[in-house]
C-alpha positions in Angstrom: 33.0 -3.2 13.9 30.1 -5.1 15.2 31.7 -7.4 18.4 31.0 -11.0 18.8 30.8 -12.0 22.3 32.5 -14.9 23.2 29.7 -17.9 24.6 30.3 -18.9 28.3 29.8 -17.4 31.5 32.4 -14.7 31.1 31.9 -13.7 34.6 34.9 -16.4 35.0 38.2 -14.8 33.7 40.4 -17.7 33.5 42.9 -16.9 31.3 46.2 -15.0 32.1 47.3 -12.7 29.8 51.6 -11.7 29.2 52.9 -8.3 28.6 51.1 -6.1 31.0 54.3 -5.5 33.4 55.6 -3.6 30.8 52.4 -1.7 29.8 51.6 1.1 33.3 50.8 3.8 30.8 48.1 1.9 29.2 46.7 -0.2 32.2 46.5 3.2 34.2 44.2 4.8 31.1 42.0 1.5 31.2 41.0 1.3 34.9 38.4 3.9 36.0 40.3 5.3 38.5 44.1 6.0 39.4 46.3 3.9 41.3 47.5 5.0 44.3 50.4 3.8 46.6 49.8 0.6 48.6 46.3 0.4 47.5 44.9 -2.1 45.1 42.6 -1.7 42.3 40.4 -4.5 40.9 38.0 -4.2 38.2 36.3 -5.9 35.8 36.0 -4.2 32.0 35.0 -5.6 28.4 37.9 -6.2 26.2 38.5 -6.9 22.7 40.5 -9.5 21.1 42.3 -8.0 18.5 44.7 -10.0 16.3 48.1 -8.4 14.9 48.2 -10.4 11.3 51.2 -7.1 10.8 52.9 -7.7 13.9 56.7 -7.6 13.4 57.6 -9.7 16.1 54.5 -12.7 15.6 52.2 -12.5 12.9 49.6 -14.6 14.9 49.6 -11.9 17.7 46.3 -11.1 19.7 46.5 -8.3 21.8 43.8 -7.8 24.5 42.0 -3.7 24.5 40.5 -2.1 27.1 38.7 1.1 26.6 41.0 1.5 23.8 44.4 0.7 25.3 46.5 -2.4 24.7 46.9 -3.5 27.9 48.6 -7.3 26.9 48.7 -10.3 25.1 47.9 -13.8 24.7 51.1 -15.8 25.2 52.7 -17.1 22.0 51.3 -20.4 22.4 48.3 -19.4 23.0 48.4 -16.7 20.4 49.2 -20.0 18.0 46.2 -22.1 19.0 43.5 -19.5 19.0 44.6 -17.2 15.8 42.7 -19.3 13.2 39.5 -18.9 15.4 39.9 -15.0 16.3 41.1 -14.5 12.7 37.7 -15.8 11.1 35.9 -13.4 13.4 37.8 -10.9 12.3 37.6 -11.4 8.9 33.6 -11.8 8.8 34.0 -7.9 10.2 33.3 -8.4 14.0 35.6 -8.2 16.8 35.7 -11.2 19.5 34.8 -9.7 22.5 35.0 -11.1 26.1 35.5 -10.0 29.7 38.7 -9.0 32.0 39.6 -9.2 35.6 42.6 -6.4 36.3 44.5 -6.2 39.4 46.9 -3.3 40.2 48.3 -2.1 42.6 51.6 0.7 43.4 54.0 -0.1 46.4 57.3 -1.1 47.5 59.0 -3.7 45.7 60.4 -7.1 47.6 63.9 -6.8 46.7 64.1 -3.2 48.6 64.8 -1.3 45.2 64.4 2.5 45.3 61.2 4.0 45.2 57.4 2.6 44.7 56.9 0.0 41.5 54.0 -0.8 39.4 52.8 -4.4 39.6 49.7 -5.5 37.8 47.4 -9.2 36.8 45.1 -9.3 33.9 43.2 -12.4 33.2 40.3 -12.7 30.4 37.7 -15.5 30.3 38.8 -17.3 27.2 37.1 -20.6 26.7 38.3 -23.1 24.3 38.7 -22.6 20.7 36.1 -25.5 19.9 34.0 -23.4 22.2 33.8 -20.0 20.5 32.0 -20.5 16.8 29.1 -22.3 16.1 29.6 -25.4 13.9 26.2 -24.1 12.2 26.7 -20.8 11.1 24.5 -20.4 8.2 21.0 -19.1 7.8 20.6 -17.4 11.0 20.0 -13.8 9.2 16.8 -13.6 11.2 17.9 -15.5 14.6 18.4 -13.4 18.0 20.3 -16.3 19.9 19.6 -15.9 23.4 22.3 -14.7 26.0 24.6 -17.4 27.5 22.4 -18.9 30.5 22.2 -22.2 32.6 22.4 -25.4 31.3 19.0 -27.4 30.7 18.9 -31.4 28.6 17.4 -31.4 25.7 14.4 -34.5 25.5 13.7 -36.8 22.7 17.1 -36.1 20.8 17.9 -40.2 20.6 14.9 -40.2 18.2 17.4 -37.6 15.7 20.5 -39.4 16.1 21.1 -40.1 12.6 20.7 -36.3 11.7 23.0 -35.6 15.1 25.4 -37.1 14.2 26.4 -35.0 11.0 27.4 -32.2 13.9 29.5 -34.0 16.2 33.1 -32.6 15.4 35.9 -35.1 15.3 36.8 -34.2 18.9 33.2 -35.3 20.2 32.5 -31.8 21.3 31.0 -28.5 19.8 28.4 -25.4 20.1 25.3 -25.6 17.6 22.6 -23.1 17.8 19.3 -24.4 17.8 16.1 -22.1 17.2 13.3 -22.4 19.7 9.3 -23.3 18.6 6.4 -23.4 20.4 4.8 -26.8 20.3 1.4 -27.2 21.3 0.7 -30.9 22.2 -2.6 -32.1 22.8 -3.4 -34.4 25.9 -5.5 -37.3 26.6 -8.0 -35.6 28.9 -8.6 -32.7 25.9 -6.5 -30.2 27.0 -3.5 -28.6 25.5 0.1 -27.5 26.8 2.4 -25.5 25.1 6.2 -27.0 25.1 9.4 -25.5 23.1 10.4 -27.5 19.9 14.4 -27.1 19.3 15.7 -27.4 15.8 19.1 -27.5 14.2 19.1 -25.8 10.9 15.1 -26.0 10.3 15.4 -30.1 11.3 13.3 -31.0 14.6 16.2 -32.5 17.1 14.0 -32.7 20.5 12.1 -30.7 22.6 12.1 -29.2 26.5 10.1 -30.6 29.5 7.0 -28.8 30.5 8.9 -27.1 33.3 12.0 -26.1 30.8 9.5 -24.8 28.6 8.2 -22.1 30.3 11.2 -20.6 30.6 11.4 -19.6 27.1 8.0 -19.4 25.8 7.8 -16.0 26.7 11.0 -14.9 24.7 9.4 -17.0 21.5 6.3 -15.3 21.5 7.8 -11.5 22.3 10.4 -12.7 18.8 7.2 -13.1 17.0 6.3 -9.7 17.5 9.3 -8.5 16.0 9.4 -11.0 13.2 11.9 -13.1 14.1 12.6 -16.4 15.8 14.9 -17.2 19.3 18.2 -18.8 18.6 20.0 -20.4 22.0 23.2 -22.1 22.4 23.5 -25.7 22.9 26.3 -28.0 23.3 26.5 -31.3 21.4 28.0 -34.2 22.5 28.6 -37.3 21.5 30.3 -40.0 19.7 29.4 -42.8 16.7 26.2 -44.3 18.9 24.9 -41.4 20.9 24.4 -37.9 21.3 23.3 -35.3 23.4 22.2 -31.6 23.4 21.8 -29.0 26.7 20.9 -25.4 25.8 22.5 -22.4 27.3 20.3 -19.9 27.1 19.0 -17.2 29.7 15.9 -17.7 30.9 12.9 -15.0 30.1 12.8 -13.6 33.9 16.9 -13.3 33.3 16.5 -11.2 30.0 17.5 -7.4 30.0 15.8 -5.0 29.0 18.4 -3.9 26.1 18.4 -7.3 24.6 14.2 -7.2 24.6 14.0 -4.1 22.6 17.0 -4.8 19.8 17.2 -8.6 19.9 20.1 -8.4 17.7 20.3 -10.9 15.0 23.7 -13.2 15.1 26.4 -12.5 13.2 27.2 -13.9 10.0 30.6 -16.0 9.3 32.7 -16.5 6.8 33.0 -20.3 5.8 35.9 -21.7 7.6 39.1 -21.6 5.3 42.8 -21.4 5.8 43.3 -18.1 6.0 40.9 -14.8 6.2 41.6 -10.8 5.1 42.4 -9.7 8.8 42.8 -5.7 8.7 46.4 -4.7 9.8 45.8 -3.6 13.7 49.1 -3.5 15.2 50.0 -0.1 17.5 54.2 0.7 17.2 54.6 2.1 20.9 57.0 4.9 21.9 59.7 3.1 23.3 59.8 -0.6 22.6 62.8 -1.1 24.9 60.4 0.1 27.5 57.3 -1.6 26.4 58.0 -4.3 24.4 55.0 -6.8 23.1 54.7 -10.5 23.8 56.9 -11.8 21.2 59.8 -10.0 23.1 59.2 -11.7 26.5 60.8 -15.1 27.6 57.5 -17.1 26.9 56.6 -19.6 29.6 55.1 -23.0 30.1 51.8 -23.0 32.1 53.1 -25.6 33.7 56.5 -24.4 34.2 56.3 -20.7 35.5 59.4 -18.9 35.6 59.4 -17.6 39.5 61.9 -14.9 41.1 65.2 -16.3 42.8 64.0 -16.8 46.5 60.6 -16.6 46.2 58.1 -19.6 46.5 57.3 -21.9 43.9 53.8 -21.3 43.0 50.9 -22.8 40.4 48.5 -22.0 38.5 45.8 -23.0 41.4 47.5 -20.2 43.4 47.1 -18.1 39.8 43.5 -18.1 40.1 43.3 -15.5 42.9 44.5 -12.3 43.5 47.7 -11.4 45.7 45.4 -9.4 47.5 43.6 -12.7 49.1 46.6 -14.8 49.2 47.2 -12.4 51.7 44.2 -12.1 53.5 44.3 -16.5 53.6 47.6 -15.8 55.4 46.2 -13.8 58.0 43.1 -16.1 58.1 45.5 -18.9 58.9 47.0 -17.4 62.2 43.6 -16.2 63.5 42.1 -19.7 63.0 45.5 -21.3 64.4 44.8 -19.6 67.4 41.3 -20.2 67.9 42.3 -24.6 67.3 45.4 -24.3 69.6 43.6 -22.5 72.2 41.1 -25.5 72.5 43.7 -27.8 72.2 45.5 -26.2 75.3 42.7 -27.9 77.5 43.7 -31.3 77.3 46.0 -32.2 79.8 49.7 -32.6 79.7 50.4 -32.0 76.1 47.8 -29.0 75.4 50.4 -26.4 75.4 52.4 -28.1 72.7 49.2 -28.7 70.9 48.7 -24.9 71.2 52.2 -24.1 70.0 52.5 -26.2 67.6 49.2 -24.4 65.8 50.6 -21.5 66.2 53.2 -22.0 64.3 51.7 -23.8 61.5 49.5 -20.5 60.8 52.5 -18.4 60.7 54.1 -20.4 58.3 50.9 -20.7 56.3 50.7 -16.7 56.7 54.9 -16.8 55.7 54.0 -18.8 52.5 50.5 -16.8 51.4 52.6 -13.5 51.7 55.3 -15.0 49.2 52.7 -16.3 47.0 51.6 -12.8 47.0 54.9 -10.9 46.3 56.0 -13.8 43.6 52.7 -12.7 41.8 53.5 -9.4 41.6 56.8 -9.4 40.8 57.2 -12.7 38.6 56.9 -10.9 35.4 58.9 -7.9 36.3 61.8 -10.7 37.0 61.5 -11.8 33.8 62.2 -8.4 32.0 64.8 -8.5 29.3 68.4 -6.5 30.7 
């Protein structure tokens, strides 16, 4: 199946996926090499989104490949929201495709139990379901949309407000695709300068500054050579009185050579519709009572996280990073304690408190990083069914 990467900088994987504490087997076969005791693993793979419209246990199911092996899934809730979204993808033939972070890591577990235990993190850069498909998705048979790149304002897009505003969604938000023109303009002293025309679906909606321009005209005219034209993603905002476009698109100097020589077309879409013919997908494992998918876990609230008796409450801020840095922040905190405290200790009189009292901030901080660390581990092994 031909994959359709998701837009965004998917160098961001912000989105924790459920299931994988009960998946070693397959995490182990994803990561490139083998886990060994007290020493963490962290890489970064592709993985594929696939949904499980045969799932037993939740027909809306997504589970999340690597390199061939479930290793997880997108929470129920989750599951819910994004299903109609992943399900058109896969029933236009493609596969939605994105980025994942995995942490892993074999050692001793907190509550002292026999023998070394598995603990793992996955995260996937997921952006939001408005932020996947293209509200255009027609007639782009002959468009190779640029890679996702930084942002730059479209100019002269007030003048195409009444066509705009046919694309702005209901939630003021969206992805277009544009197609990219050169646009020689002729100036007062009889020169010319080439700029980059933008269009949505063949209708002129603005153009880039001189300086934006040359970022892209090379791409244009290397298309031309193979017959096609350069598609790049822009966002459109706005609301009944005004909109606005900025492209995302990678800049010519930021293009690899891979993409130069195919310049793959985009993918075509089915027209949105209720439902879509998703191919059954869904893997029975060996032992479900050993590796059971999402539908069997106690499902969560993002806001709520279930966290070991006795361990520290923790949030998804403290989510975003690895246990691996919670614990180096804890260390960072006593070293920097002591460097404060032992300026402090100068001043007269009261410098020695001032220098114990540091102290024993940064081991607390250090106490409470360490926890953070351990609860991260271990919180979804705590919630395993008995």
């Amino acid at each position: 199946m031909q994959k359709y990467f998701l837009p965004g900088k998917d160098t961001w994987q912000n989105f924790e996926i459920v299931g994988e504490a009960y998946r070693e087997a397959q995490i182990t076969a994803a990561l490139s090499r083998p886990v060994k005791r007290d020493q963490e693993v962290e890489e970064t793979h592709e993985a594929l989104l696939i949904p499980e419209p045969d799932n037993p246990y939740d027909p809306n199911a997504i589970s999340v490949r690597v390199r061939g092996q479930v290793v997880g899934y997108l929470s129920r809730e989750a599951a819910a929201v994004y299903s109609p979204v992943i399900h058109r993808i896969a029933g236009s033939g493609l596969v939605a495709t994105t980025t994942a972070r995995i942490w892993a890591v074999t050692r001793k577990s907190w509550d002292n139990s026999a023998g070394p235990r598995f603990f793992s993190n996955i995260r996937v850069y997921l952006p939001e379901p408005y932020q996947i498909l293209p509200l255009n998705y027609q007639g782009q048979a002959h468009v190779a949309v640029l890679p996702w790149g930084g942002g730059l304002q479209v100019t002269g897009e007030d003048k195409h407000f009444d066509y705009l505003f046919n694309y702005i969604p209901k939630g003021g938000e969206g992805l277009v695709i544009l197609t990219m023109h050169q646009l020689t303009q002729a100036l007062k002293n009889g020169t010319e300068r080439n700029l980059v025309e933008v269009r949505l679906d063949g209708e002129r909606v603005g153009q880039l500054t001189s300086g934006s321009s040359a970022h892209f005209l090379p791409s244009i005219t290397h298309a031309a050579d193979f017959g096609k034209t350069v598609g790049v993603w822009a966002k459109i905002k706005g609301s009944g009185l005004a909109a606005e476009l900025v492209i995302q698109g990678a800049r010519a100097a930021e293009l690899a050579d891979s993409w130069l020589n195919t310049m793959p077309n985009f993918p075509e879409l089915v027209p949105e519709a209720p439902s879509y013919a998703v191919p059954p997908a869904y893997i029975e494992v060996e032992s479900r009572a050993a590796v059971p998918t999402h539908a069997d876990l106690p499902q969560r609230s993002a806001t709520s996280p279930r966290v070991p008796r006795g361990h520290v409450d923790i949030t998804d801020k403290d989510r975003q990073h690895s246990p691996f840095i919670h614990r180096l922040a804890g260390v960072a905190a006593i070293i920097l304690s002591i460097v404060v405290g032992g300026l402090l200790a100068a001043i007269p009189a009261i410098g020695p408190v001032l220098f114990v009292g540091c102290v024993v901030l940064g081991i607390m901080r250090n106490i409470r990083s360490r926890k953070i660390a351990v609860t991260l581990e271990e919180e979804r092994i705590s919630s395993q069914p008995q």
